[in-house]
N, C-alpha and C positions, 0 to 999 in steps of 0.2 A: 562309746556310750553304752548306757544300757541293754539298748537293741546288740550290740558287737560281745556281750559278755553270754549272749544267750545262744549264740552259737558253737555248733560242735563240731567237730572232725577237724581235717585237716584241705585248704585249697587244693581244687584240682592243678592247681597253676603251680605246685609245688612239685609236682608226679614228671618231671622234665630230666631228660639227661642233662647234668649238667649243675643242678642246684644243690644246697647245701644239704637241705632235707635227704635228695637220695645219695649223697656220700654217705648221711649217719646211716640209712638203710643198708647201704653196703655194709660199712661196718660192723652192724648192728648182727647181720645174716651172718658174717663170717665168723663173730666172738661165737653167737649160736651153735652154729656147725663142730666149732672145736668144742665147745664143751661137750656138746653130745658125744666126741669120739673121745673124751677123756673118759666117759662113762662107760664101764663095762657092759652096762646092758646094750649099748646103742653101738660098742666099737664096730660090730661083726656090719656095719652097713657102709654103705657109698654113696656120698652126695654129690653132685655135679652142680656147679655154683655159676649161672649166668645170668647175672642182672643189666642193670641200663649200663653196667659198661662194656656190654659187649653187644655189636651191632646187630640190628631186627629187632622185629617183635615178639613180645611173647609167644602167642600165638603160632606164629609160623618158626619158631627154634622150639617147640615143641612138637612140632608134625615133622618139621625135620632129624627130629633126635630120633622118631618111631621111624623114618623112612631109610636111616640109614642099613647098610647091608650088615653088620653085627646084630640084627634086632632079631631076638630067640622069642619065636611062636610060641614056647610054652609059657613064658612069661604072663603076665597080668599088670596091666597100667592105669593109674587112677590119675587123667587129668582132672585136676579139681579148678571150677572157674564157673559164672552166669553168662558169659558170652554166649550170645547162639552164633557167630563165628566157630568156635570152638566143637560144635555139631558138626556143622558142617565139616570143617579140616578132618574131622576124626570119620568120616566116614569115607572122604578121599583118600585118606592114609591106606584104607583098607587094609589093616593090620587086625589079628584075633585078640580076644582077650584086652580090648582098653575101653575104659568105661569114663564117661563125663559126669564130675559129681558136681554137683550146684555147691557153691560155696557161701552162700547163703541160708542155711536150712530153716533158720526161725524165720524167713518171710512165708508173710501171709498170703491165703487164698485169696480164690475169687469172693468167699462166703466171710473174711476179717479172718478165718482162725489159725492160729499160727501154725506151721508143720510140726510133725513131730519127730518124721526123719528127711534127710535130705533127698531131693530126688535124683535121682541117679538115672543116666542115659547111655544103652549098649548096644554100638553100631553093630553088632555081629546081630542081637535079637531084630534088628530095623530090615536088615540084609537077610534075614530067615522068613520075615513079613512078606519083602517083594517077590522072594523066591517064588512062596506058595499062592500069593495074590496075582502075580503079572506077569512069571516066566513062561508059565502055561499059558497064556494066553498071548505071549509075545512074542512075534518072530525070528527077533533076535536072543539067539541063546549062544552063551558061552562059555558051558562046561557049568550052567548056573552062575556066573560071573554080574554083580551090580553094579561093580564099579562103575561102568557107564554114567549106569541111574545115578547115583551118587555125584558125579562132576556133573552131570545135565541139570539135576536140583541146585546145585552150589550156583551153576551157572543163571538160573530163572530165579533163584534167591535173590541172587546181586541186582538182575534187571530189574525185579517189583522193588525191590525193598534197598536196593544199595548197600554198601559196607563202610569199613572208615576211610577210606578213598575215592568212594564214587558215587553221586545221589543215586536212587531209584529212578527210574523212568515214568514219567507222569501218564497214568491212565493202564498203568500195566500189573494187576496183580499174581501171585503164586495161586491164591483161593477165592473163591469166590460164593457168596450164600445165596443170589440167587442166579448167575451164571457162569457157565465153567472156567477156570483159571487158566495160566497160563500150565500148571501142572497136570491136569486133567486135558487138554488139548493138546499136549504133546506125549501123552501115555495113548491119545486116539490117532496121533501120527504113527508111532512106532507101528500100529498096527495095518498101515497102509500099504498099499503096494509099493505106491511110487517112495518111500520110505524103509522098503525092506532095509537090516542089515547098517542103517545108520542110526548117531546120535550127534547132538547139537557140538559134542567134541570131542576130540580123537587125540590122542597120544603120540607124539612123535619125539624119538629118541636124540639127543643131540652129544655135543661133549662132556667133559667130566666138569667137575665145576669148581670152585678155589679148593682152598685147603682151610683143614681148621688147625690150631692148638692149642694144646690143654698147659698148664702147672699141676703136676701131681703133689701129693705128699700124705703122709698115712693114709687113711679114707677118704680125702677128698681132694677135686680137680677144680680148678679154677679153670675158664677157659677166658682162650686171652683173643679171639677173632670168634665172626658169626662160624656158624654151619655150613658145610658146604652145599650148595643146591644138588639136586637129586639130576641124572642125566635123560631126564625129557621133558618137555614143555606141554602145552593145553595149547592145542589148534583147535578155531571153531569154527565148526560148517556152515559157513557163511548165507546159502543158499535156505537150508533147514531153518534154521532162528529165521529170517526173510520169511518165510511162510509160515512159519508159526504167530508170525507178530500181525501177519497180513489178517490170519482167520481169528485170530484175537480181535481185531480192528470188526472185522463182517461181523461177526459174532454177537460183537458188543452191542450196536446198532440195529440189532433183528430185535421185531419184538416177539415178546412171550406170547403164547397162547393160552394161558393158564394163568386164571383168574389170582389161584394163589401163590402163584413165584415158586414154583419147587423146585429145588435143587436141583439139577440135570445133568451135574457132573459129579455123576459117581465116579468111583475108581476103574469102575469094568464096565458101563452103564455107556448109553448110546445116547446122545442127546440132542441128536437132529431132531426127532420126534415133537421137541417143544418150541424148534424155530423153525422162519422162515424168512429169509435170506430178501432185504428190499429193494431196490435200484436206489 
């Protein structure tokens, strides 16, 4: 009808392994890629070609292409994508030099006006932040290492806010505008005693993990299986999250002593000062 001719794009219900839609997309990527290496300008480059037919997600065959042991620190990597997944991975990757660009750049502000360049996001500038903001004041130091910080956020990301496999937890935020998050009360655990020296998760090294293959031919590879997984997994300190979620819960339920709600968790900010704790 009417209403049906005034629609645009394409269904999400087309975007599935398996439909007819993403063959022509494959096909579509590979005529692309050869032409480009028929072109002299573009021969001197290398494309690595994995779409929905080769198994994972985007997302994570891209953190695993940076995690692989080939991966040259002088390099420079432009994931382009709006996922905030995609932060995240890239700051766990803890790789130099890769940058997240919004693939979006004409959307609009908070204010209607449109961008005028795209925003760009550089886990190394994020990792220079915490350096100078929390390593000083943190007890835990590891040659200046964030990584930690980076999997502990990933990990309180997923709890407030979920991903595409797991809801959020109800009552549980990252931030909060008139009481401290769940990020700001575990930047005041780090600082504890009975907390020296931990984080919410720890690294443990395991076996090696499948195998991948490619199809070469002039400039480009086709690859015919996922990535291999990287050799260690994310343990989490089961006891830590348990009392981080516990003083979240106290926390929440204390009332303010201030008439106008002020924000009491800053980054380095103490914020007992504004509660007290009820039966």
């Amino acid at each position: 009808g009417p209403r049906d001719m005034k629609t645009k794009g394409v269904s999400s219900l087309f975007l599935t392994t398996g439909t007819l839609f993403m063959l022509e997309v494959h096909n579509s990527l590979l005529c692309y890629i050869i032409k480009r290496l028929q072109d002299p300008r573009y021969a001197h480059l290398e494309y690595e070609f994995s779409d929905s037919t080769v198994k994972g997600e985007g997302e994570l065959k891209i953190v695993s292409r940076l995690l692989q042991h080939e991966y040259n620190d002088a390099a420079s990597h432009a994931v382009v994508g709006a996922d905030s997944d995609l932060l995240l991975m890239t700051m766990i990757a803890a790789r130099p030099n890769v940058f997240v660009v919004d693939d979006l750049p004409r959307r609009k502000n908070s204010k209607g006006i449109k961008q005028k360049k795209p925003k760009v996001f550089k886990a190394d500038e994020l990792a220079r932040i915490w350096k100078e903001s929390l390593l000083e004041t943190d007890p835990v130091r590891v040659g200046g290492d964030v990584s930690s910080l980076a999997r502990d956020l990933t990990l309180l990301a997923i709890l407030s806010s979920g991903n595409d496999y797991l809801p959020g937890c109800q009552g549980l935020t990252l931030k909060d505008n008139t009481r401290p998050g769940l990020w700001n009360l575990y930047l005041d655990m780090r600082r504890q005693e009975a907390w020296f020296g931990q984080s919410l998760t720890m690294l443990e090294e395991v076996g090696g993990g499948g195998t991948s293959g490619t199809v070469s031919g002039g400039g480009a590879s086709v690859q015919t299986s996922a990535l291999p997984l990287p050799g260690f997994r994310v343990r989490i300190n089961a006891p830590m999250v348990a009392a981080l979620i516990s003083r979240n819960i106290e926390q929440k339920y204390a009332p303010v002593h201030n008439e106008k709600r002020a924000n009491f968790g800053g980054i380095a900010g103490n914020w007992d000062f504004g509660m007290k704790l009820v039966d």
